[in-house]
GUMIMAR-768515 format. One record per residue: residue number from 1; y, z, x of N, C-alpha, C in turn. Coordinates in pm, whole numbers. Last residue first. Example, Ala and Ser with C-alpha at 12.3 -4.5 7.8 and 13.67 -1.06 7.14 Angstrom:
! residues 2
{rec 2, {-225, 708, 1285}, {-106, 714, 1367}, {3, 787, 1290}};
{rec 1, {-569, 780, 1319}, {-450, 780, 1230}, {-330, 780, 1320}};
This chain:
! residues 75
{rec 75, {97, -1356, 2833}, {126, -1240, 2930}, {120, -1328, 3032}};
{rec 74, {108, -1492, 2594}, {195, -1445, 2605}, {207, -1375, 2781}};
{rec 73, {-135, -1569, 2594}, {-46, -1699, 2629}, {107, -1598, 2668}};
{rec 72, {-280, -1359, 2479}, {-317, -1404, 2662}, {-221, -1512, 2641}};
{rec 71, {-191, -1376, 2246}, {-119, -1240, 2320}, {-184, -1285, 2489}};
{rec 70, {-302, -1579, 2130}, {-162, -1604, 2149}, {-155, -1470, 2262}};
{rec 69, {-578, -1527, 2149}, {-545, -1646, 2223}, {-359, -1584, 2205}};
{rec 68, {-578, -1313, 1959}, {-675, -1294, 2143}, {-582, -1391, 2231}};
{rec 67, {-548, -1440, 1783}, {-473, -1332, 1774}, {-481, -1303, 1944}};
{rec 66, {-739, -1621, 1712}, {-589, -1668, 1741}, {-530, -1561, 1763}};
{rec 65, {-978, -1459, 1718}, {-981, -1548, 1836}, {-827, -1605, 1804}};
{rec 64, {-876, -1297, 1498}, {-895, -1228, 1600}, {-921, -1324, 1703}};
{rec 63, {-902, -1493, 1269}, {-786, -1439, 1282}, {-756, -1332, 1425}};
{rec 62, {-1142, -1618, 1295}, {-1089, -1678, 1297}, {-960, -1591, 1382}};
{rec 61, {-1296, -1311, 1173}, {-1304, -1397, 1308}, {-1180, -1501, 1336}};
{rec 60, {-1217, -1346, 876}, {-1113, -1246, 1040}, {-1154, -1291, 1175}};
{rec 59, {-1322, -1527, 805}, {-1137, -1555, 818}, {-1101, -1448, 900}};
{rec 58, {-1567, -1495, 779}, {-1528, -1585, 912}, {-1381, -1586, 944}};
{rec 57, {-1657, -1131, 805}, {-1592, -1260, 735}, {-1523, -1392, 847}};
{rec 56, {-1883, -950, 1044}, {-1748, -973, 982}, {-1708, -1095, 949}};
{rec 55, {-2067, -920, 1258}, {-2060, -845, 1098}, {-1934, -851, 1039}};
{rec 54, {-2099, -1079, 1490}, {-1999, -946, 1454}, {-2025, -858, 1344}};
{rec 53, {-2272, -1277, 1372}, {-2349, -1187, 1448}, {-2257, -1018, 1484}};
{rec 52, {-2122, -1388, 1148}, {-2267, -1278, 1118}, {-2291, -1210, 1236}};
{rec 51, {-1936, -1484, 1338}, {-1887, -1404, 1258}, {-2041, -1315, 1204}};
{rec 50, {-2110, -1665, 1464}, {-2058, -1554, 1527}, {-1993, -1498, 1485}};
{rec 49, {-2223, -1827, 1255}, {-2277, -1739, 1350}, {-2242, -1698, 1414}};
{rec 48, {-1922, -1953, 1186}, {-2045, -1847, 1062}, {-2094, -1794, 1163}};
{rec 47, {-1863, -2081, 1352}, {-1787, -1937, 1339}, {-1878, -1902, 1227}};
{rec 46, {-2057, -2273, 1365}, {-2083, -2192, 1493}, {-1983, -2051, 1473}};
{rec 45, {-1992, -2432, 1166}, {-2125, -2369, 1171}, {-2130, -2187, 1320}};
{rec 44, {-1758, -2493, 1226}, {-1771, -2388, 1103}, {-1906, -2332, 1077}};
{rec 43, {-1842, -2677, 1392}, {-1737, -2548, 1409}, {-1762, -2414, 1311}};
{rec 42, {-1970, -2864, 1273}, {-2037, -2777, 1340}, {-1917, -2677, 1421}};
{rec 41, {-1741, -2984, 1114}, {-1860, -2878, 1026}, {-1983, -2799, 1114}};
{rec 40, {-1390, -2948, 1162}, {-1547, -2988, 1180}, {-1657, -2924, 1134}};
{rec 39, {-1155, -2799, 980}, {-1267, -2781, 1081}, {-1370, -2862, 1092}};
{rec 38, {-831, -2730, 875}, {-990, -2835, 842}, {-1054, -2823, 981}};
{rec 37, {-662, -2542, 704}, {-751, -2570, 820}, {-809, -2613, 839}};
{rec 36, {-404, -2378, 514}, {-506, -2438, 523}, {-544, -2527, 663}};
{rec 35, {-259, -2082, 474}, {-258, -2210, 526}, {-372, -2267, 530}};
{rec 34, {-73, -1790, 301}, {-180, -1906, 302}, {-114, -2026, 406}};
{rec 33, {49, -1567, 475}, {87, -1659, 362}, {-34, -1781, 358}};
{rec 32, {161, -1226, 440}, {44, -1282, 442}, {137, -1466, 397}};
{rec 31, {365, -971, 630}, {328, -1076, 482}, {251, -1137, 558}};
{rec 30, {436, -870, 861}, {282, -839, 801}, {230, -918, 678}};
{rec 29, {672, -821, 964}, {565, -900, 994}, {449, -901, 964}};
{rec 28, {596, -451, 907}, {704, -527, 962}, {637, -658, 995}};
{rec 27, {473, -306, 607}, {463, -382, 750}, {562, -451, 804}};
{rec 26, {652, -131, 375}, {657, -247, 389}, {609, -242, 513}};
{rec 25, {676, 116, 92}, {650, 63, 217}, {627, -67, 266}};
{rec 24, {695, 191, -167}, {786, 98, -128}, {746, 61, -34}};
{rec 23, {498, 412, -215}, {460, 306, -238}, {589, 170, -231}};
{rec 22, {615, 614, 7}, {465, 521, 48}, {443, 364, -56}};
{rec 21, {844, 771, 55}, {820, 704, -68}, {721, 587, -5}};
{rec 20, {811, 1116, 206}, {809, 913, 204}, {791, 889, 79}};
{rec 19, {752, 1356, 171}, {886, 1338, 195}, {934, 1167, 173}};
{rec 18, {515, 1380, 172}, {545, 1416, 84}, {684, 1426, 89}};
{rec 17, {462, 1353, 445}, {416, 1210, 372}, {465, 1270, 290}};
{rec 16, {411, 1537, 727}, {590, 1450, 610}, {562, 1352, 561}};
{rec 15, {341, 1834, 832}, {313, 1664, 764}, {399, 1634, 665}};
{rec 14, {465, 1854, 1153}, {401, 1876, 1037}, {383, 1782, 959}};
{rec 13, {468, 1815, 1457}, {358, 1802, 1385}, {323, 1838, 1270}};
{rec 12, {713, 1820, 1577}, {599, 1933, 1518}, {468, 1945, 1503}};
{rec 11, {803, 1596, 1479}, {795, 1615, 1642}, {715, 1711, 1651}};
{rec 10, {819, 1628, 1185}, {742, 1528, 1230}, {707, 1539, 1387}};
{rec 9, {1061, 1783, 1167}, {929, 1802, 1129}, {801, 1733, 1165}};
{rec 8, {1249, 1661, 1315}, {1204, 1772, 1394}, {1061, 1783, 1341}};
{rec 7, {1310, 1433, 1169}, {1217, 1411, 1291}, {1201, 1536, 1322}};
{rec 6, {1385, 1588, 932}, {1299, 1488, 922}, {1190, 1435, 1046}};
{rec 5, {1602, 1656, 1064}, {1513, 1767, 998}, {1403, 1687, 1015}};
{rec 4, {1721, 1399, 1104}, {1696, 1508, 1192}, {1630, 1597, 1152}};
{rec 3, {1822, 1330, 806}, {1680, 1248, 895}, {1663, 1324, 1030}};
{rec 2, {1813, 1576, 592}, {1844, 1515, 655}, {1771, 1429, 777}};
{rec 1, {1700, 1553, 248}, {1671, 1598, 382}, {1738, 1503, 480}};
């Protein structure tokens, strides 16, 4: 298929997942890579309780107050 067919179908609104190869897919900027972080221990007290009080793991907390902070540095 040509990639114009491709967008017409898609401008349509039909559905063109049976046209993708999904399991090659890749995020752009999305690899992951470990780093490590040493925190004070009443830090780590205080992202436990506000990660429980979100309902969510302290590493996404974490990852949503640096995520908050860079895009307000950005603007």
């Amino acid at each position: 298929m040509k990639a114009k067919d491709l967008d017409k179908k898609f401008d349509d609104d039909e559905d063109i997942l049976e046209y993708l190869e999904l399991a090659r897919a890749r995020r752009v900027d999305q690899e992951q890579r470990r780093l490590n972080v040493d925190f004070p221990i009443w830090m780590i007290h205080s992202l436990d309780k506000e990660a429980k009080r979100l309902g969510i793991p302290r590493q996404s907390l974490i990852k949503m107050v640096i995520a908050k902070h860079i895009e307000e540095a950005r603007a």
